[in-house]
C-alpha positions as a Markdown table, in Angstrom:
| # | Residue | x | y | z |
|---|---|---|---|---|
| 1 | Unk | 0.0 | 0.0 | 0.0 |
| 2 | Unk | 1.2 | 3.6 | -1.0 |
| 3 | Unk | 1.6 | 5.9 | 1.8 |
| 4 | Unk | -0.1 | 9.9 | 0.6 |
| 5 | Unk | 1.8 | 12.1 | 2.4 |
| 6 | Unk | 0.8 | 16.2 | 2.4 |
| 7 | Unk | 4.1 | 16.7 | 0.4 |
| 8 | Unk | 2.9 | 14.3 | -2.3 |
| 9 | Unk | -0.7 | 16.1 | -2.8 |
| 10 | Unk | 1.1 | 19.5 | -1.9 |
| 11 | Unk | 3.4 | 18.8 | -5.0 |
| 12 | Unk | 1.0 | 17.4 | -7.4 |
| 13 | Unk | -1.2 | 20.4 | -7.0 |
| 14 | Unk | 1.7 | 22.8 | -7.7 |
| 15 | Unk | 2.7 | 20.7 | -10.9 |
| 16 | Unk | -0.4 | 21.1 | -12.4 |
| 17 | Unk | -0.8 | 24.6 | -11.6 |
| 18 | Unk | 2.6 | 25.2 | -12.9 |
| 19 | Unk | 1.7 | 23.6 | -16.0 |
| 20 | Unk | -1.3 | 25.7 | -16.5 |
| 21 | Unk | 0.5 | 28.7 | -16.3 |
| 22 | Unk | 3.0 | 27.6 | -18.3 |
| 23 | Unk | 0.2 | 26.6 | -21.1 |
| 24 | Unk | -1.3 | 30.2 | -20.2 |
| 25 | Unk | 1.5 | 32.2 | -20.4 |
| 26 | Unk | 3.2 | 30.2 | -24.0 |
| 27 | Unk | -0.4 | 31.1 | -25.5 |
| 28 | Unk | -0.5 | 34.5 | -24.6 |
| 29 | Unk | 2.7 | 34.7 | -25.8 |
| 30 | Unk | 2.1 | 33.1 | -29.0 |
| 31 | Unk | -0.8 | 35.4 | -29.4 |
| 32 | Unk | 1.1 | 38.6 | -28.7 |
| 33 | Unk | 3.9 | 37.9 | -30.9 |
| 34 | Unk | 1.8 | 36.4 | -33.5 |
| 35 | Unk | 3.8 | 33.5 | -33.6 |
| 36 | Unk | 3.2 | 29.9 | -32.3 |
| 37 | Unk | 7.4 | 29.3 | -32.5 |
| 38 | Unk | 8.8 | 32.0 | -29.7 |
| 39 | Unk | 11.7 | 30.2 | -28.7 |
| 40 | Unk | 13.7 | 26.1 | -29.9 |
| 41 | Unk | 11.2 | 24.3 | -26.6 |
| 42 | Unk | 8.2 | 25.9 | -28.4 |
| 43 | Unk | 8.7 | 23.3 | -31.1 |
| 44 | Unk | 12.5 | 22.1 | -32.1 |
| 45 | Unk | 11.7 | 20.5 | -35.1 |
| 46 | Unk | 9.7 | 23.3 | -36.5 |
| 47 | Unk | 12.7 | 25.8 | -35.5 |
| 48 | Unk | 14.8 | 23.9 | -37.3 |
| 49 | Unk | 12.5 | 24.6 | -40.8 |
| 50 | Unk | 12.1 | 28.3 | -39.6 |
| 51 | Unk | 15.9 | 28.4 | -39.8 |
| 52 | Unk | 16.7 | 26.5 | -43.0 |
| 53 | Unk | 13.7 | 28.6 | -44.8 |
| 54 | Unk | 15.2 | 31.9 | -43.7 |
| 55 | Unk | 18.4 | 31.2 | -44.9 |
| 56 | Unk | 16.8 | 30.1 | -48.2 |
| 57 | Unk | 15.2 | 32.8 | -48.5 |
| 58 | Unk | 18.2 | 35.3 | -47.8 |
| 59 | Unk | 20.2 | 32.9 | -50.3 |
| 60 | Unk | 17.0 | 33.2 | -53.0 |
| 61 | Unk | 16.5 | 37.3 | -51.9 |
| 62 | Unk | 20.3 | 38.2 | -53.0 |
| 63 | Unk | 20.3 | 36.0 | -55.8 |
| 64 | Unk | 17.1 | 38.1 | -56.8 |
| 65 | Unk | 19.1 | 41.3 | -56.5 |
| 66 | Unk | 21.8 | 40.4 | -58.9 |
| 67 | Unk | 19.5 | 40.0 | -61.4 |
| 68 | Unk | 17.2 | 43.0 | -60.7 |
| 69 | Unk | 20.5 | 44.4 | -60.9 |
| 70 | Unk | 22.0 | 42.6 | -64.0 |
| 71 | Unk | 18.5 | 43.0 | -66.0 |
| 72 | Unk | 18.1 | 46.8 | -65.2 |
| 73 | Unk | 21.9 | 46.9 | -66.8 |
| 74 | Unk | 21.2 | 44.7 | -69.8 |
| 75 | Unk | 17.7 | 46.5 | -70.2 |
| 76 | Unk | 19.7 | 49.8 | -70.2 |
| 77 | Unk | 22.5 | 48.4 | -72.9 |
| 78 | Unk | 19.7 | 47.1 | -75.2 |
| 79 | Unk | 18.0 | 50.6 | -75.1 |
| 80 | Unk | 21.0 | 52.2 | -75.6 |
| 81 | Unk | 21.8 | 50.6 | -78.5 |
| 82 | Unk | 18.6 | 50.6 | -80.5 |
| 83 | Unk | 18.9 | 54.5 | -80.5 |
| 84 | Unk | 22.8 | 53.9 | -81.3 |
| 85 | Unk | 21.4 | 51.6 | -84.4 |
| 86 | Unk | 19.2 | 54.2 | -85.6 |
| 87 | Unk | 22.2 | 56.7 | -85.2 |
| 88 | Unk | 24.4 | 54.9 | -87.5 |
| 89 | Unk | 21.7 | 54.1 | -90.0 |
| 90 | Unk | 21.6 | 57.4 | -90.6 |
| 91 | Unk | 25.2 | 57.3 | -91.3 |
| 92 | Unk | 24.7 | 54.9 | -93.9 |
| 93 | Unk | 22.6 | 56.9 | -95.5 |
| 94 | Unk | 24.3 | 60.2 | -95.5 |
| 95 | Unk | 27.4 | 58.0 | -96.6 |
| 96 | Unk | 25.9 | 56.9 | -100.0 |
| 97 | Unk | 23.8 | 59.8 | -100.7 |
| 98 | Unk | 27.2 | 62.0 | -100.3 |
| 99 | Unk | 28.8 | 59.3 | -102.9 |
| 100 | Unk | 27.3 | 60.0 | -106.0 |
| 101 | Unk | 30.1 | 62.7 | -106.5 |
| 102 | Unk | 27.7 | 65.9 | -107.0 |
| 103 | Unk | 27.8 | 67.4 | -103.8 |
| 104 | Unk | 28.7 | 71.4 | -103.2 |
| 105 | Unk | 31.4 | 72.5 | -100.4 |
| 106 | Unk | 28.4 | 73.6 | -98.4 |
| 107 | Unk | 26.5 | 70.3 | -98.7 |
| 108 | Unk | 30.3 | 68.7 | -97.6 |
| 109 | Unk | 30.7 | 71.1 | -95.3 |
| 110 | Unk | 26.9 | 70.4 | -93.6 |
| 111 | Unk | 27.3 | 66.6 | -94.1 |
| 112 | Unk | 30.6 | 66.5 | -92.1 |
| 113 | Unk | 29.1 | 68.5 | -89.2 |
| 114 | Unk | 25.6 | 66.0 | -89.6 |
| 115 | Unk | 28.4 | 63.1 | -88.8 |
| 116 | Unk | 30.5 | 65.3 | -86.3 |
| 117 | Unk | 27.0 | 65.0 | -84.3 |
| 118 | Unk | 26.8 | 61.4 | -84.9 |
| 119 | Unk | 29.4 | 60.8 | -83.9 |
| 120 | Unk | 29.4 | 62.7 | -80.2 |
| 121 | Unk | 26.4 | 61.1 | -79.6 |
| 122 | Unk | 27.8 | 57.6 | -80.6 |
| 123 | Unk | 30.3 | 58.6 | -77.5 |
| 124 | Unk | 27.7 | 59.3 | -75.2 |
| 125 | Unk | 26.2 | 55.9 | -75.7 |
| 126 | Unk | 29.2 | 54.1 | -74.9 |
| 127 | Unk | 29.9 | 56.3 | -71.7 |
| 128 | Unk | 26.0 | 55.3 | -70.8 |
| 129 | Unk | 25.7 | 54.9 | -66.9 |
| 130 | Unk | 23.3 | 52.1 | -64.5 |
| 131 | Unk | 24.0 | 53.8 | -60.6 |
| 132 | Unk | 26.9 | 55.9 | -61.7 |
| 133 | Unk | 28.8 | 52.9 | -63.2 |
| 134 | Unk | 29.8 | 52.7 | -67.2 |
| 135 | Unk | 28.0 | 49.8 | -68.2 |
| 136 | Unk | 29.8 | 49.4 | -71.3 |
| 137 | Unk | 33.8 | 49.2 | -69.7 |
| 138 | Unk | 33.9 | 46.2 | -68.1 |
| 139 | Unk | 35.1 | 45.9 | -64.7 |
| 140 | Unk | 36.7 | 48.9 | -65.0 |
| 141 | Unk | 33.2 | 50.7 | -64.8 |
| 142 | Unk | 34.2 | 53.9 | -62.6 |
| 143 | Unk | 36.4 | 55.7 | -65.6 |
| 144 | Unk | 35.0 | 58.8 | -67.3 |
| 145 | Unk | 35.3 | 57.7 | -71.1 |
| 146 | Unk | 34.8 | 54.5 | -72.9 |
| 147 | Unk | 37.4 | 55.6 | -76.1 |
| 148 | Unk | 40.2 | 58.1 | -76.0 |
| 149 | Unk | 41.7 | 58.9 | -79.1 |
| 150 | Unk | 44.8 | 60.3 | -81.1 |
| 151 | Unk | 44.9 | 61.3 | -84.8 |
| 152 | Unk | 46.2 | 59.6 | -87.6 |
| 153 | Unk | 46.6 | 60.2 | -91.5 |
| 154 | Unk | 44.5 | 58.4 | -94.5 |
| 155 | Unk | 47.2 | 57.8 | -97.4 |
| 156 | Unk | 46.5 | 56.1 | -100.9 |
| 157 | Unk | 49.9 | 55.8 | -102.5 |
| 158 | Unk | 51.9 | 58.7 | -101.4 |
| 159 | Unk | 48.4 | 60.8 | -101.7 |
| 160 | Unk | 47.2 | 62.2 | -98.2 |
| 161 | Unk | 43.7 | 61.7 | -98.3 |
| 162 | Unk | 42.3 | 62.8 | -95.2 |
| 163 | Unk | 44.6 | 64.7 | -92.5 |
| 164 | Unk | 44.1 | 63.7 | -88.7 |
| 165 | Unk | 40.9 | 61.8 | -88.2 |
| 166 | Unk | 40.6 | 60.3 | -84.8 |
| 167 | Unk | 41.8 | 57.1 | -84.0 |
| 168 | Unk | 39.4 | 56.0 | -81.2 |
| 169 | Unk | 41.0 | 52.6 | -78.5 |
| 170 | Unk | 38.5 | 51.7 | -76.1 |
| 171 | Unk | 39.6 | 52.7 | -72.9 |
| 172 | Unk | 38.0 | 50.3 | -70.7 |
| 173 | Unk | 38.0 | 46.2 | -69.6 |
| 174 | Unk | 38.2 | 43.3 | -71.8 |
| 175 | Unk | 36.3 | 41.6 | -68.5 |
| 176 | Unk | 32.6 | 42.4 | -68.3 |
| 177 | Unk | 30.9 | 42.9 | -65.3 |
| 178 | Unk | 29.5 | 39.7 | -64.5 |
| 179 | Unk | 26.6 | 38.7 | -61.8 |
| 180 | Unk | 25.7 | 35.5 | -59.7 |
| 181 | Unk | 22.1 | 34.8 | -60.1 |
| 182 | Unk | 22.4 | 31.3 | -58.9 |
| 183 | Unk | 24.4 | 28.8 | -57.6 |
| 184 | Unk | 26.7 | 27.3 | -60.2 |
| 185 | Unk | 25.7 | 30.4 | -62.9 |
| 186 | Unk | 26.8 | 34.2 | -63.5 |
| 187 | Unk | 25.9 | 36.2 | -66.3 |
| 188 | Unk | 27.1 | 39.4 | -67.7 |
| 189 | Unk | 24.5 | 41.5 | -68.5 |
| 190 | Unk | 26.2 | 43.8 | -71.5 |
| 191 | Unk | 29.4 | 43.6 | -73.6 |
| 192 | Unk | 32.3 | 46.2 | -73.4 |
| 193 | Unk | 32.1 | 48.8 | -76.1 |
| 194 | Unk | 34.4 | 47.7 | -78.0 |
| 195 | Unk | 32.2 | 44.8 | -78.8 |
| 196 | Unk | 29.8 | 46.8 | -79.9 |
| 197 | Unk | 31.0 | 49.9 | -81.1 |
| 198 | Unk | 34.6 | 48.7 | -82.7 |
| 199 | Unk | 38.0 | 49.6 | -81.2 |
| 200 | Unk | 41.1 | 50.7 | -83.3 |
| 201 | Unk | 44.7 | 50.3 | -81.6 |
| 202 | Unk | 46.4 | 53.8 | -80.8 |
| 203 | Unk | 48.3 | 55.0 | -83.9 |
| 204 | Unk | 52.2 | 55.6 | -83.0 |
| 205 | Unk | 54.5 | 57.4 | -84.3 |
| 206 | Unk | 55.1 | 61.1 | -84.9 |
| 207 | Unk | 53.2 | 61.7 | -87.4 |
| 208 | Unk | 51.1 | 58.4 | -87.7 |
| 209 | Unk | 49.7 | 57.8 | -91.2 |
| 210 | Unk | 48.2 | 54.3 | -92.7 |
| 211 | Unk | 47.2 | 52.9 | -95.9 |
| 212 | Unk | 44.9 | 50.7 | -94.6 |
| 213 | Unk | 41.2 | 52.1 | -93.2 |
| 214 | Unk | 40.0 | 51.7 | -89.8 |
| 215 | Unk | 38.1 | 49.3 | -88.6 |
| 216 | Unk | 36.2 | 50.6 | -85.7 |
| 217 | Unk | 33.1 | 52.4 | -85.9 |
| 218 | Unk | 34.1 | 55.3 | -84.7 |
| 219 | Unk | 36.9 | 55.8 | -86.3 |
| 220 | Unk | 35.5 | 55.0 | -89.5 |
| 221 | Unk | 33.2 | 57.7 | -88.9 |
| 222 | Unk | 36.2 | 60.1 | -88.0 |
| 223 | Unk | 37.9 | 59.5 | -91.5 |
| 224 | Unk | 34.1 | 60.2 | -92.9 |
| 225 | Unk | 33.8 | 63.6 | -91.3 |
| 226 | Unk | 36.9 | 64.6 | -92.0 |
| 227 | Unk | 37.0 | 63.5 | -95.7 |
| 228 | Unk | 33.8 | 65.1 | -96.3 |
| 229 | Unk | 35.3 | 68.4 | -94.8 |
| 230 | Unk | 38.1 | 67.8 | -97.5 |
| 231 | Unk | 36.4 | 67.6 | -100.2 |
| 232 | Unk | 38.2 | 64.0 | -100.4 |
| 233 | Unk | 35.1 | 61.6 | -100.0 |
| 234 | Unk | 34.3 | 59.9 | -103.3 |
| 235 | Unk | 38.2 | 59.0 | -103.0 |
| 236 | Unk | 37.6 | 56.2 | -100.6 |
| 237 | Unk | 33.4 | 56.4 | -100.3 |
| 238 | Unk | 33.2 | 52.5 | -100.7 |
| 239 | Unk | 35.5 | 51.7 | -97.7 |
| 240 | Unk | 33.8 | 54.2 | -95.8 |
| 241 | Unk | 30.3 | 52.5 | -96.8 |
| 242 | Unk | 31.8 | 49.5 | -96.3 |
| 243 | Unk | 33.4 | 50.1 | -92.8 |
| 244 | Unk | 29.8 | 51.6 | -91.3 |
| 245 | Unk | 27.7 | 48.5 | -92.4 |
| 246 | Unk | 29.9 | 46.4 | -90.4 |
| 247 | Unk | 29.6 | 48.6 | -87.9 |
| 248 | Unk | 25.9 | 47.8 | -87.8 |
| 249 | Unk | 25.9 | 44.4 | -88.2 |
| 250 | Unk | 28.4 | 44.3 | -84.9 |
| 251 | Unk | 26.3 | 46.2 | -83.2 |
| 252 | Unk | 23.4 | 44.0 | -84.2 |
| 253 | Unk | 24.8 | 41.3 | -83.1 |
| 254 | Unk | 25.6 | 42.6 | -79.9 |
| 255 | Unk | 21.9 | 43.7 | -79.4 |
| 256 | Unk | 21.0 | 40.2 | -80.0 |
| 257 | Unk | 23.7 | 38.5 | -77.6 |
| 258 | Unk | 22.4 | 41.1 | -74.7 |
| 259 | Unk | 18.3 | 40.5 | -75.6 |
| 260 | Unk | 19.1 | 36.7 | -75.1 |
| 261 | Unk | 20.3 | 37.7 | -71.4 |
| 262 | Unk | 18.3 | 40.2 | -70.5 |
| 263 | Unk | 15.5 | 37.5 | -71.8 |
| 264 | Unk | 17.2 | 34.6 | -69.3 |
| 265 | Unk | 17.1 | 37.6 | -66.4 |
| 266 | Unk | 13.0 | 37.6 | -67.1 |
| 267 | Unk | 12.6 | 34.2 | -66.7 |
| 268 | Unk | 15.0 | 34.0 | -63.6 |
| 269 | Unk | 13.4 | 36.7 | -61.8 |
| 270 | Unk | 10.0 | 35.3 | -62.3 |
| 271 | Unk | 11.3 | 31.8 | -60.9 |
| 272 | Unk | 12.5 | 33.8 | -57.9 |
| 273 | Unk | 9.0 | 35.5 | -57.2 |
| 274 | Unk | 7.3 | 31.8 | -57.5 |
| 275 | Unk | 10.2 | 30.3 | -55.2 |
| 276 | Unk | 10.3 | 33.5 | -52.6 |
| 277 | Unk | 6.1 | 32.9 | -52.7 |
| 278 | Unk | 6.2 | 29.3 | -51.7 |
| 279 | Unk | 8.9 | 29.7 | -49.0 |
| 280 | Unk | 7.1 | 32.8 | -47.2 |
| 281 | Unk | 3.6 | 30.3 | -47.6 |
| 282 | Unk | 5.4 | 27.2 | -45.4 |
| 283 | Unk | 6.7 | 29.6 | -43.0 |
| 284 | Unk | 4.1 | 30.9 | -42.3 |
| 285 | Unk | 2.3 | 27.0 | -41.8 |
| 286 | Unk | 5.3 | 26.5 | -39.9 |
| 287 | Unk | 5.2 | 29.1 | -37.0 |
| 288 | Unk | 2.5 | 31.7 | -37.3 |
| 289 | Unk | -0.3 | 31.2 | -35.2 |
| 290 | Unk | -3.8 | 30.7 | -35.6 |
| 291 | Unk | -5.1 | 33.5 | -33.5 |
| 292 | Unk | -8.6 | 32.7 | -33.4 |
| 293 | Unk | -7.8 | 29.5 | -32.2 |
| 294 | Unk | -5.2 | 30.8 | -29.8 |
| 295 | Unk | -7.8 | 32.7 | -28.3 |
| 296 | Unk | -10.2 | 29.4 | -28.2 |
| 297 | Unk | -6.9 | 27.7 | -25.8 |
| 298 | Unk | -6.4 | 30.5 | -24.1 |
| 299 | Unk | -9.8 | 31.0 | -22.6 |
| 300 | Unk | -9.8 | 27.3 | -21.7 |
| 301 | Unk | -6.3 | 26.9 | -20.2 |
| 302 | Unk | -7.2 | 30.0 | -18.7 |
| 303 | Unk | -10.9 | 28.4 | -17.1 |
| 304 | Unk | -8.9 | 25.1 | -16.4 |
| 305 | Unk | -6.6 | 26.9 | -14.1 |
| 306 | Unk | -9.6 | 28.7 | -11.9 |
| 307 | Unk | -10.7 | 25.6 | -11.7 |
| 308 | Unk | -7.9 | 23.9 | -10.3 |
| 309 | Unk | -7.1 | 26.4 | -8.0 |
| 310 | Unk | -10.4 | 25.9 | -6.5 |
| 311 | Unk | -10.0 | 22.7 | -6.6 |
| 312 | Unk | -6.5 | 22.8 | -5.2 |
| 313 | Unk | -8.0 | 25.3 | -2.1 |
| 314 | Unk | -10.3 | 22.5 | -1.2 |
| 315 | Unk | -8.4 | 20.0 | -1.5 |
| 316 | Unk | -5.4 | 21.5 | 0.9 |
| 317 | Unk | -8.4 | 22.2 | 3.1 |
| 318 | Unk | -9.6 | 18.9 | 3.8 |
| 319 | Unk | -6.2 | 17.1 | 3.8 |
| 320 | Unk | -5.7 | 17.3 | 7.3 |
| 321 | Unk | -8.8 | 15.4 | 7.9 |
| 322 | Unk | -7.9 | 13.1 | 5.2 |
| 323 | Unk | -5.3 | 11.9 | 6.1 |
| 324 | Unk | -6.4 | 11.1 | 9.6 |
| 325 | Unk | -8.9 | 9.5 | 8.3 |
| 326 | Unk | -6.8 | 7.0 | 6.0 |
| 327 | Unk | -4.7 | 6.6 | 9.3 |
């Protein structure tokens, strides 16, 4: 036979109220904070999701930054070089209108200022800026100018055909800027301008002179300006037609390799939204707290433990006699 003590009913009475305060005070708690996971003894396992879905979700949010950031860039560099295309395609056309060999010193004189301006804006493209940083230099996005240039001679034979057009050498990286938008893949977002508008190495020399045209848009537009200011033009008008249609077709090119990115950036950022969505939605199952519910508990614990404690009064009340009793 088990002897009852008072210690024994004593201590069973203040377990159970101790638990009901306990239960009280967690559900208050939960419904405070609105969550039903305050600290690891709420629920371990379920603090152990919480955990591994916020650090998916920080891994998931940066990721989703680089590419807000790279497709803002690429976005920018495809914009920029549509108006750039329409630019030179005006080029084009001044350059085989201004070949048929008819033209007045004024008409020369207008033409090579109409290029002069194509030209300067041409620059301002490839110095285009995302967040104060040249999108078209590489890594070396902080410098002022994509191209700097020196001047250089046209000869044919021992014929100077155009004196000191600019020679224009990109300035900038040969390594793009490149961005982590997931795990095991980085993209970069633009090309150096070089890649799109053409690059020309730095004539040396003295007095640098060549035989040969230049290759780079730019440059080709240079020796375009400045023959038409010379009256020299329909000397060399098929290299210079020549030399800006390649120009276009590079930069074409280039508008097609960035579209293709900033297209994969679309895609990628949508994924992110679905993938941010889902992980925010079991979180939530995870350790927010029905409040409605909460409140249900919490009115019962809450009843349970007046009850007790009346109980309990009783109880402690009528132990003496109890126990005498059972004696």
């Amino acid at each position: 036979m088990i002897q009852i003590t008072d210690n024994m009913i004593y201590n069973n009475i203040n377990n159970e109220l101790l638990n009901e305060t306990n239960q009280v005070y967690t559900l208050q708690n939960q419904i405070s904070s609105g969550l039903q996971i305050n600290s690891p003894q709420d629920n371990p396992a379920g603090m152990v999701n919480v955990l591994t879905y916020n650090n998916s979700t920080a891994l998931v949010t940066q990721y989703n930054s680089n590419v807000s950031q790279a497709s803002g860039i690429g976005s920018l560099a495809s914009s920029t070089i549509t108006n750039a295309m329409s630019v030179v395609n005006q080029a084009s056309t001044l350059a085989i209108e201004m070949a048929n060999g008819t033209n007045t010193s004024a008409n020369n004189t207008a033409a090579a200022n109409e290029v002069g301006q194509m030209i300067n804006e041409l620059l301002q493209s490839a110095d285009t800026s995302y967040n104060g940083q040249n999108i078209f230099t590489g890594q070396t996005s902080t410098i002022s100018s994509a191209y700097s240039f020196t001047q250089e001679s046209y000869k044919v034979g021992s014929s100077t055909i155009a004196p000191s057009f600019n020679v224009y050498t990109y300035a900038g990286s040969d390594a793009g800027q490149s961005y982590q938008i997931a795990q095991n893949e980085n993209v970069n977002p633009s090309l150096t301008a070089d890649a799109i508008f053409g690059n020309d190495p730095a004539p040396s020399g003295a007095n640098p002179s060549t035989a040969t045209p230049p290759s780079g848009l730019l440059s080709v537009l240079s020796l375009f300006q400045n023959e038409l200011s010379n009256g020299t033009y329909q000397n060399n008008s098929s290299d210079i037609i020549k030399g800006i249609n390649n120009g276009l077709n590079q930069m074409t090119s280039a508008q097609a390799t960035i579209g293709t990115v900033v297209q994969r950036l679309t895609e990628q950022q949508a994924s992110y939204q679905t993938v941010l969505t889902n992980i925010s939605q079991l979180t939530s199952q995870t350790e927010d707290v029905n409040v409605a519910q909460a409140m249900t508990s919490l009115t019962q614990a809450q009843d349970s433990y007046q009850a007790t404690l009346e109980a309990s009064s009783n109880i402690t009340s009528l132990t003496p006699m109890l126990l005498n009793y059972l004696k």
